[in-house]
Each structure stands twice: as structure tokens, then as C-alpha cells.
N, C-alpha and C positions, 0 to 999 in steps of 0.2 A: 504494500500500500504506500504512496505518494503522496500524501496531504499536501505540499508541498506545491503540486500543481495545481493548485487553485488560487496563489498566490501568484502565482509565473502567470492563471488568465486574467487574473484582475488587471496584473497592471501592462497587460496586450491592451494597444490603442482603440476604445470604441466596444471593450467587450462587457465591462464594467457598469457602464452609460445604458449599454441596451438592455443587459439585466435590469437596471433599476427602473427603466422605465417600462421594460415589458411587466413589472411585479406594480408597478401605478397603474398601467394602461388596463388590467385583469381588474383591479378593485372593483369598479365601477358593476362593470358585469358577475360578480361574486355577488353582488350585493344587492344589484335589481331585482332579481327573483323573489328575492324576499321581501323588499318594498313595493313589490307589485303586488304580494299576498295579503298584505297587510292594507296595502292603499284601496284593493276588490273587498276585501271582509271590512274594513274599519268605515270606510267611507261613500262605497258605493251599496252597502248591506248586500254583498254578495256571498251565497256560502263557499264553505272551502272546496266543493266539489268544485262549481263553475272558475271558482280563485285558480284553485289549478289545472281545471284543463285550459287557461290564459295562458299562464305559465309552460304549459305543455307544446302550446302552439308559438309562445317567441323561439322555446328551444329548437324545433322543425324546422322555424327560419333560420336560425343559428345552421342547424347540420344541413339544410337546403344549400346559405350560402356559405359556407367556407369552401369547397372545392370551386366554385364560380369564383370568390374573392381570391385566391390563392393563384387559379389562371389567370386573373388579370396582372395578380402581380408579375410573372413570368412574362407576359404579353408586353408589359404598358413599363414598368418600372415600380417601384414601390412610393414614389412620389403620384405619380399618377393614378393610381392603383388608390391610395387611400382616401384622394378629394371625395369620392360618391360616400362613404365613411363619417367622414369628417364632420358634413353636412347634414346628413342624417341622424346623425347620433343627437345633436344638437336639438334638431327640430322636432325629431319623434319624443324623444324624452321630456320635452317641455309641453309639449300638447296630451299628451295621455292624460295628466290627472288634472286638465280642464275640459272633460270629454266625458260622455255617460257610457255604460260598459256596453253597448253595440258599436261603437265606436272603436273602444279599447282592440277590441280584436284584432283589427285590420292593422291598425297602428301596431303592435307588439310584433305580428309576424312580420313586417316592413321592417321594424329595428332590428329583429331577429336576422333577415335578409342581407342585410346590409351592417350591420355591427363589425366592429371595428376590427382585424382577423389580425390580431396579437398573437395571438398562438402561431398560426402557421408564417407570418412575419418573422419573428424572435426564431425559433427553428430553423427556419431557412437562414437567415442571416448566420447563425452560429454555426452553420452546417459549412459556412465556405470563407465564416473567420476561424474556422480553427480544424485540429486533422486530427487523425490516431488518438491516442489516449488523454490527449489534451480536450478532445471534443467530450469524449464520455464525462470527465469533470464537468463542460461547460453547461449541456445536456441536465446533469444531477444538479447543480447550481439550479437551475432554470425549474428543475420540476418541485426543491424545496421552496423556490421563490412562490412558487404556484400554490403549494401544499398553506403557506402560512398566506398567501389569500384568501382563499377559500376557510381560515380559522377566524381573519380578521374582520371578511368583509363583511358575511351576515349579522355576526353578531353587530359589528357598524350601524350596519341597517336597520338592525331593531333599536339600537341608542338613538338616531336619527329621527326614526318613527314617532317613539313616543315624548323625547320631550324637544322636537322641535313639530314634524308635519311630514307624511310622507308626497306633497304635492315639492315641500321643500329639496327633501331628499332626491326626488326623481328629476327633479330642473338641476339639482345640481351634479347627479349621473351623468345628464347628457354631454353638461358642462366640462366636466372630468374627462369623459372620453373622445370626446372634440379636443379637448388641451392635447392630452396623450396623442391620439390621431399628429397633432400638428408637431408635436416635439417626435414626433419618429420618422415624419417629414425634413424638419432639422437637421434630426440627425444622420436619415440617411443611411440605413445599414447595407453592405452590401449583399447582394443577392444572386450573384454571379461572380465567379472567378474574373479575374482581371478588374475590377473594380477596386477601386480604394479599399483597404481594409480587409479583403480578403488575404486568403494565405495560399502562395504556389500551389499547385497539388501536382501529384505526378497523373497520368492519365488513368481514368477512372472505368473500370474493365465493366462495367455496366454503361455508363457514356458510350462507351463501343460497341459494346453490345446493339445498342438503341442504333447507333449510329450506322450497325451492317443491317439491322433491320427493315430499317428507313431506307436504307437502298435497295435493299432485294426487294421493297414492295415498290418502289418507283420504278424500281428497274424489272418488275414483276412481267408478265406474258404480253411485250411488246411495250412493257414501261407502261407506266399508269398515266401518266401524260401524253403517251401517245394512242392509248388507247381512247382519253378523254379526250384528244384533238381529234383522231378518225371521227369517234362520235359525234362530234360535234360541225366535221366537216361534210360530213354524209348525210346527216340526218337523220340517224339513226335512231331505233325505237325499241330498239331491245331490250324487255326488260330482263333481261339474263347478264347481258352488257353490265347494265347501269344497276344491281345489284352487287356483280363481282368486283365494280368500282367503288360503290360504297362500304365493301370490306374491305377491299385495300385500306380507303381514306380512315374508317373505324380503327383498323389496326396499328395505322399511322398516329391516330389521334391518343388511344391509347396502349401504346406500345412499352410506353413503362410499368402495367401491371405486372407480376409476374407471380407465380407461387409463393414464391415470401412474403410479397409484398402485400398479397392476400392474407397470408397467415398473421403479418404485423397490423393489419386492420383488423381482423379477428380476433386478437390478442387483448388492440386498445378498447373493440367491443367490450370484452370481457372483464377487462379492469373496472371500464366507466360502471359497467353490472354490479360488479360485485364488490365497489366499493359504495357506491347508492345507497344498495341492499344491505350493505353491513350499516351507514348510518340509521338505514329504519329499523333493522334490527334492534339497535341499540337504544334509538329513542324506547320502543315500544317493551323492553325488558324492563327500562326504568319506568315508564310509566305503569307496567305490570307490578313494579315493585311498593310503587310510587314515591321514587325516587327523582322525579324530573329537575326538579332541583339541583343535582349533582353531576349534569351532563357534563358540564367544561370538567369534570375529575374525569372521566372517561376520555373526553377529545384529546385532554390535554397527554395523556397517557399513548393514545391511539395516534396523533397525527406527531406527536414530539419523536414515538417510535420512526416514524416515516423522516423527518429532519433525518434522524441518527443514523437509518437506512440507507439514505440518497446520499449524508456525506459519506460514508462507507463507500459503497457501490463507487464514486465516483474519482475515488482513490486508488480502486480496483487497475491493476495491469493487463486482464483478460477482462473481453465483456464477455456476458452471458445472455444466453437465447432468451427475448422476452415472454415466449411461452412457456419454457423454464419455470420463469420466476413468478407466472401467472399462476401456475398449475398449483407452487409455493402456497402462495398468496392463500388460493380458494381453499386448501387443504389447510390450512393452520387457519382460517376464518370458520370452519365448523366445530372446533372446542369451544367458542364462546358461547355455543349452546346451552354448555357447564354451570355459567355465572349463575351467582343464587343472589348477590350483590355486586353494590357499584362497585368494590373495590377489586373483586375477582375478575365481574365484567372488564376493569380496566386494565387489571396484568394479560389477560388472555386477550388481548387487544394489540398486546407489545407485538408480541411474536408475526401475525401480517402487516400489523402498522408499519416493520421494521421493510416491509417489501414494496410498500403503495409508491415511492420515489423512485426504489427502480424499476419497478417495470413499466413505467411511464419514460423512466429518463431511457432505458434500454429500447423498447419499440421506436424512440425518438430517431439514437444513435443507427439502430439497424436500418431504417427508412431512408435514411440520407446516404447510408453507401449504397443502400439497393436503386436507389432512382437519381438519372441524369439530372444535373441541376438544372437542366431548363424546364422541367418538368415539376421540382423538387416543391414550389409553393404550393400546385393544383395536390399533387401527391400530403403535404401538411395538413390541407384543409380537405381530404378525405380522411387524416388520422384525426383531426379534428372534428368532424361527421361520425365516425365509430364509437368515436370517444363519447360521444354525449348522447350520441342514440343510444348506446348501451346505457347511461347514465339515466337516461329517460325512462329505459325497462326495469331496470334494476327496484327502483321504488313499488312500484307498482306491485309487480311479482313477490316482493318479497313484503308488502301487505296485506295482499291476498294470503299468502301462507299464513302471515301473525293471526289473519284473522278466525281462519280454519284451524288450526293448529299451537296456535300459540307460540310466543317471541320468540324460546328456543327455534323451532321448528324452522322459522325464517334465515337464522346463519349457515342451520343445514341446505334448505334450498339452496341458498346463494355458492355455498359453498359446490355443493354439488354442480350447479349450474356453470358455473368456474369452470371446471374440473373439465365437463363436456365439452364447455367451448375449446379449450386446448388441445384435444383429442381432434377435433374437426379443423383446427386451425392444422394440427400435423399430418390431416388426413389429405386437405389442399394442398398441403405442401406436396406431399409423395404423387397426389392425380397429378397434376401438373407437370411435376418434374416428368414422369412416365410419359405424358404425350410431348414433353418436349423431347426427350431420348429420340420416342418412335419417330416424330416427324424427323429429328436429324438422321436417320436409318434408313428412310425411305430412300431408295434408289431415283437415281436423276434419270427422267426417260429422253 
């Protein structure tokens, strides 16, 4: 272990800067969910059910857009890319809570839409200012930054609520994330090799890869361009033609999927599950116990374990497979079934808590060698799609079980649920890899 290196990336120019601002630019949105629940139940007398299927639908927009926001970044630039962001954050979040809740809807999933893609920004940026084992620190940096938003920003949110206003609170979200928007503008990370701030890299054997692929389909059965010129010189009406042209251009467009890259979306699926799920868990054992009072003993136990986790991990000289650590994670999340109290609840917490950083910062690190970086934002803001859709399921499901079975019974699901998803992320792995063997096998006629 190299502690060591996190010191050597602080003071690498610009990497320090984006850290702090990617752990501001995340508050905002840590924290709306919850001012949104409280602003639907406190103010518009909405119940919790409707309060959160609001909340269910900004998140939709959220996994909607970040693989759209992360392609324009690749497309357009990261300045360019964040104006539509910027302006929207602003606008949406100040109109909602002077708005009645048929309103609300339309607006949420717009912010959702369009909200501000910190995650797959910071990621990409980090992915081509830093290399090898210096990255996996930068990556573990990045997911404790995350870790202690997500402890800060709700509870913020309820402080904000009750002794100021959440119409207060939500004008000044939008405000917050418009500033950040605009200071990562400033700032400027880079997002491609050869830019300021990046670091050399040697040639990256997936870039190549993409890069022979992109040719054999342009250079495909008389070249896809010259099949699309015939066609278009002819007049052609073929719809055999103009099918086997749109899997070329399909294959071109997404060319950087691959069997890993599947498995590391299924991976972050899983995480966002079955960390959701362990929070409901956990509330609903204390409230079984009636203990609700004594949550922050448990969180503080539970996400302090994940600090201690990520800075480990990110000291580490080998990384390790994020479905590994996922498999970890669900498998030590099924003892806290045990707890009989908050204080048991919260040691039996340490042991996954101590993995919730890396396998977040690990599917990070393996995303960024698996895909070409011109490719590498749209690819972010599908791990950031995973991430939350999982995170979306995860409550749910493991609500449903508290309520058939009781609090125990929901760590087991989750855990179990884990467990599976790993199995199918390894099982993608292996189909895939098999049809890529057989097609390189296949004889040239």
C-alpha cells in the first residue's frame, strides 16, 4: 500500500481543484430529493406515495440524461456541453416551488434531463489527468468525496427545511448548481489526451481496438460509404440495403460496448441496489426497534466504514475486479439481518460499508481502460444510468420484502439480489467473449 500517492495527486496541477469542486457540484443534487419530499408532503399536502413517485421521475430524467449529456461532452467540449446545464438548473429549481404539483412533474423530469453531469465530467476528466495506479487513488479520492455527500447533503436538506423554507432551499439548489456548472467551465478539465492537463499515455489497446473496428465496418462489403453513395446514386430502395447500412452505422455508433463493459454497468446496477436497499433496511430495523432516533450511530458507522474502505483500496498496487468486490459487498450485507440493536446493527455495517468506495471507485477505474476516450463521457453517463437505476430498484424491492417479511428479511433480499446480479454480470462476460472468439474463427470467404 502507497498512501503516499494521494499526496503526489493533490499536488498534480488541476486535480485537486476538480475534486473539490466535483464534491460542491454533487451537494446540490444529494440534497434535492429530499427537499423535494418534504416541499410535496409539507407544503403542497401531498402524500408520501405521490412525494415519491416525483422523486422517482426527476431520477428517470437523471438516468435518461446522462449518457445524452456525456455524448455531448465528447461531441461539443465540456464548455459547450455544460451551457444547456447551467441554465436549466437555475431556472427549473426556482420555478418548482412556485408551481402547484401538476406542474411539478414536468419540471422535475426536465431538471432531471438536463442536470448538471458531475459524475461523468469528474470521471472523464480524471481518467486522462492521471494513469496506472495513480488513477485508482484519484478514482477512490472521488468516490469518498461522493460517499461524504451523500452523508452531508440530506441531512443539509432537512436543516434547510425546517428552520429556514424549502421554496428557500430549492432556489438556492438551482443557484449552487449553476455556480458549480460555471466554475467547471473555469476550470476547464481536460477531457481528451492532448489537452492541457492531461497526462501522455502510451496507446491504449482498446482505442485500437475501436479504431480497427471503425475501419472494417467503413471498409465493410464495398465500404459503407460507398455502399451509401451507390444508394444514393441509383436510387435505390432496398430495404435489405438500407438495413445492413444501419448496422454498420449502429455498430459504429456503439462500438465501444463490449462484454466488460456490460459487466461494469451491471456491476454499478448492482451496487446502486444494494446499497439503496441496505439504507431501507436499516431505517426500517430501527424503526422496528424504535430506535429512529439513533440513525446517524448506524450511518456514521456504515459510510465512515466506506471512507476507510476507499482510502485502502486506493493505496492498493493491484486493482481488483468490480464484480469481485460487488459479490463482497452483497455477501457481508446479509449478517445485518442479525442486528437485534442499533449498536450490533452498526458493527455488522463495518464489514460492506468497508467495500461501498471501492466498488464504485473500481467499476470507475475499469470503465476508463475499457473505452476509447472519445467515447469515455457517453460510456460515464451510462455508469451513471446503472448507477441510479439500480439505486431507484433497490428501495423499492427491499420495502416490499420489510413489509412481507420483516426488516431482517430485506438485507437478505438485497443481499441475495447482489449476489445474482454478479453471477449475470460474469455470465455476459463469458457470452460475449464466446461470440467474439467464434466470429474471429470464422473463415474469410
Amino acid at each position: 500500500m502507497k498512501f503516499g500517492r494521494y499526496g503526489q495527486l493533490l499536488k498534480q496541477p488541476g486535480v485537486g481543484a476538480l475534486l473539490l469542486i466535483g464534491m460542491v457540484a454533487r451537494l446540490p443534487h444529494a440534497a434535492v430529493g429530499m427537499l423535494l419530499l418534504l416541499h410535496l408532503v409539507n407544503e403542497l399536502d401531498q402524500d408520501w406515495g405521490s412525494a415519491g413517485l416525483v422523486v422517482a421521475l426527476m431520477t428517470i430524467g437523471i438516468a435518461l440524461g446522462a449518457p445524452w449529456r456525456g455524448h455531448v461532452v465528447d461531441m461539443y467540449g465540456l464548455r459547450r456541453a455544460l451551457i444547456p446545464s447551467v441554465i436549466a438548473e437555475v431556472v427549473v429549481w426556482s420555478i418548482v416551488p412556485q408551481v402547484s404539483f401538476k406542474w411539478v412533474l414536468p419540471l422535475v423530469f426536465i431538471g432531471g434531463l438536463f442536470s448538471l453531469p458531475v459524475f461523468s465530467v469528474v470521471r472523464t476528466a480524471l481518467g486522462v489527468m492521471t494513469t496506472g495506479d495513480t488513477r485508482r487513488s484519484a478514482f477512490a479520492l472521488d468516490a469518498m468525496a461522493t460517499e461524504l455527500v451523500f452523508i452531508v447533503g440530506p441531512a443539509g436538506a432537512g436543516i434547510v427545511a425546517t428552520s429556514l423554507d424549502t421554496t428557500v432551499g430549492m432556489i438556492g439548489i438551482g443557484i449552487a448548481s449553476s455556480a458549480s456548472g460555471l466554475a467547471l467551465m473555469l476550470l476547464n478539465p481536460p477531457t481528451r489526451s492532448g489537452q492541457p492537463g492531461a497526462v501522455a499515455l502510451k496507446a491504449n489497446p482498446h482505442e485500437e481496438r475501436l479504431g480497427a473496428e471503425a475501419s472494417l465496418i467503413a471498409a465493410g462489403p464495398g465500404g459503407l460509404a460507398d455502399v451509401e453513395g451507390e444508394l444514393i446514386l441509383a436510387g435505390a430502395k432496398s430495404a435489405k440495403a438500407r438495413i445492413a447500412a444501419r448496422g454498420r452505422s449502429f455498430r459504429h455508433r456503439f462500438g465501444w460496448v463490449s462484454a466488460s463493459v456490460i459487466a461494469v454497468f451491471i456491476a454499478a446496477s448492482g451496487a446502486g441496489l444494494v446499497l439503496s436497499g441496505t439504507e431501507v433496511g436499516i431505517l426500517s430495523l430501527l424503526d422496528e426497534n424504535g430506535s429512529e432516533g439513533q440513525l446517524g450511530i448506524v450511518f456514521l458507522f456504515w459510510c465512515g466504514a466506506s471512507l476507510v474502505g476507499g482510502l485502502l483500496y486506493g493505496s492498493l498496487n493491484r486493482r481488483i475486479s468490480p464484480i469481485v468486490l460487488l459479490l463482497a459487498m452483497a455477501v457481508l450485507t446479509v449478517p445485518m439481518a442479525l442486528a437485534t440493536d442499533t449498536w450490533t446493527l452498526a458493527l455488522l455495517s463495518i464489514a460492506p460499508g468497508m467495500l461501498c468506495a471501492p466498488v464504485l471507485s473500481a467499476a470507475s477505474e475499469w470503465l476508463t481502460d475499457l473505452v476509447a476516450e472519445k467515447r469515455r463521457g457517453e460510456a460515464m453517463g451510462w455508469y451513471g444510468s446503472a448507477l441510479t437505476g439500480g439505486t431507484a430498484l433497490g428501495s423499492p424491492i427491499t420495502g416490499a420484502t420489510v413489509d412481507g417479511f420483516g426488516a431482517g428479511a430485506g438485507f437478505i433480499m438485497v443481499g441475495f439480489i447482489g449476489a445474482v446480479i454478479c453471477a449475470v454480470a460474469l455470465v455476459a462476460q463469458q457470452v460475449r467473449r464466446a461470440r467474439g472468439r467464434a466470429r474471429l474463427l470464422v473463415p474469410e470467404s
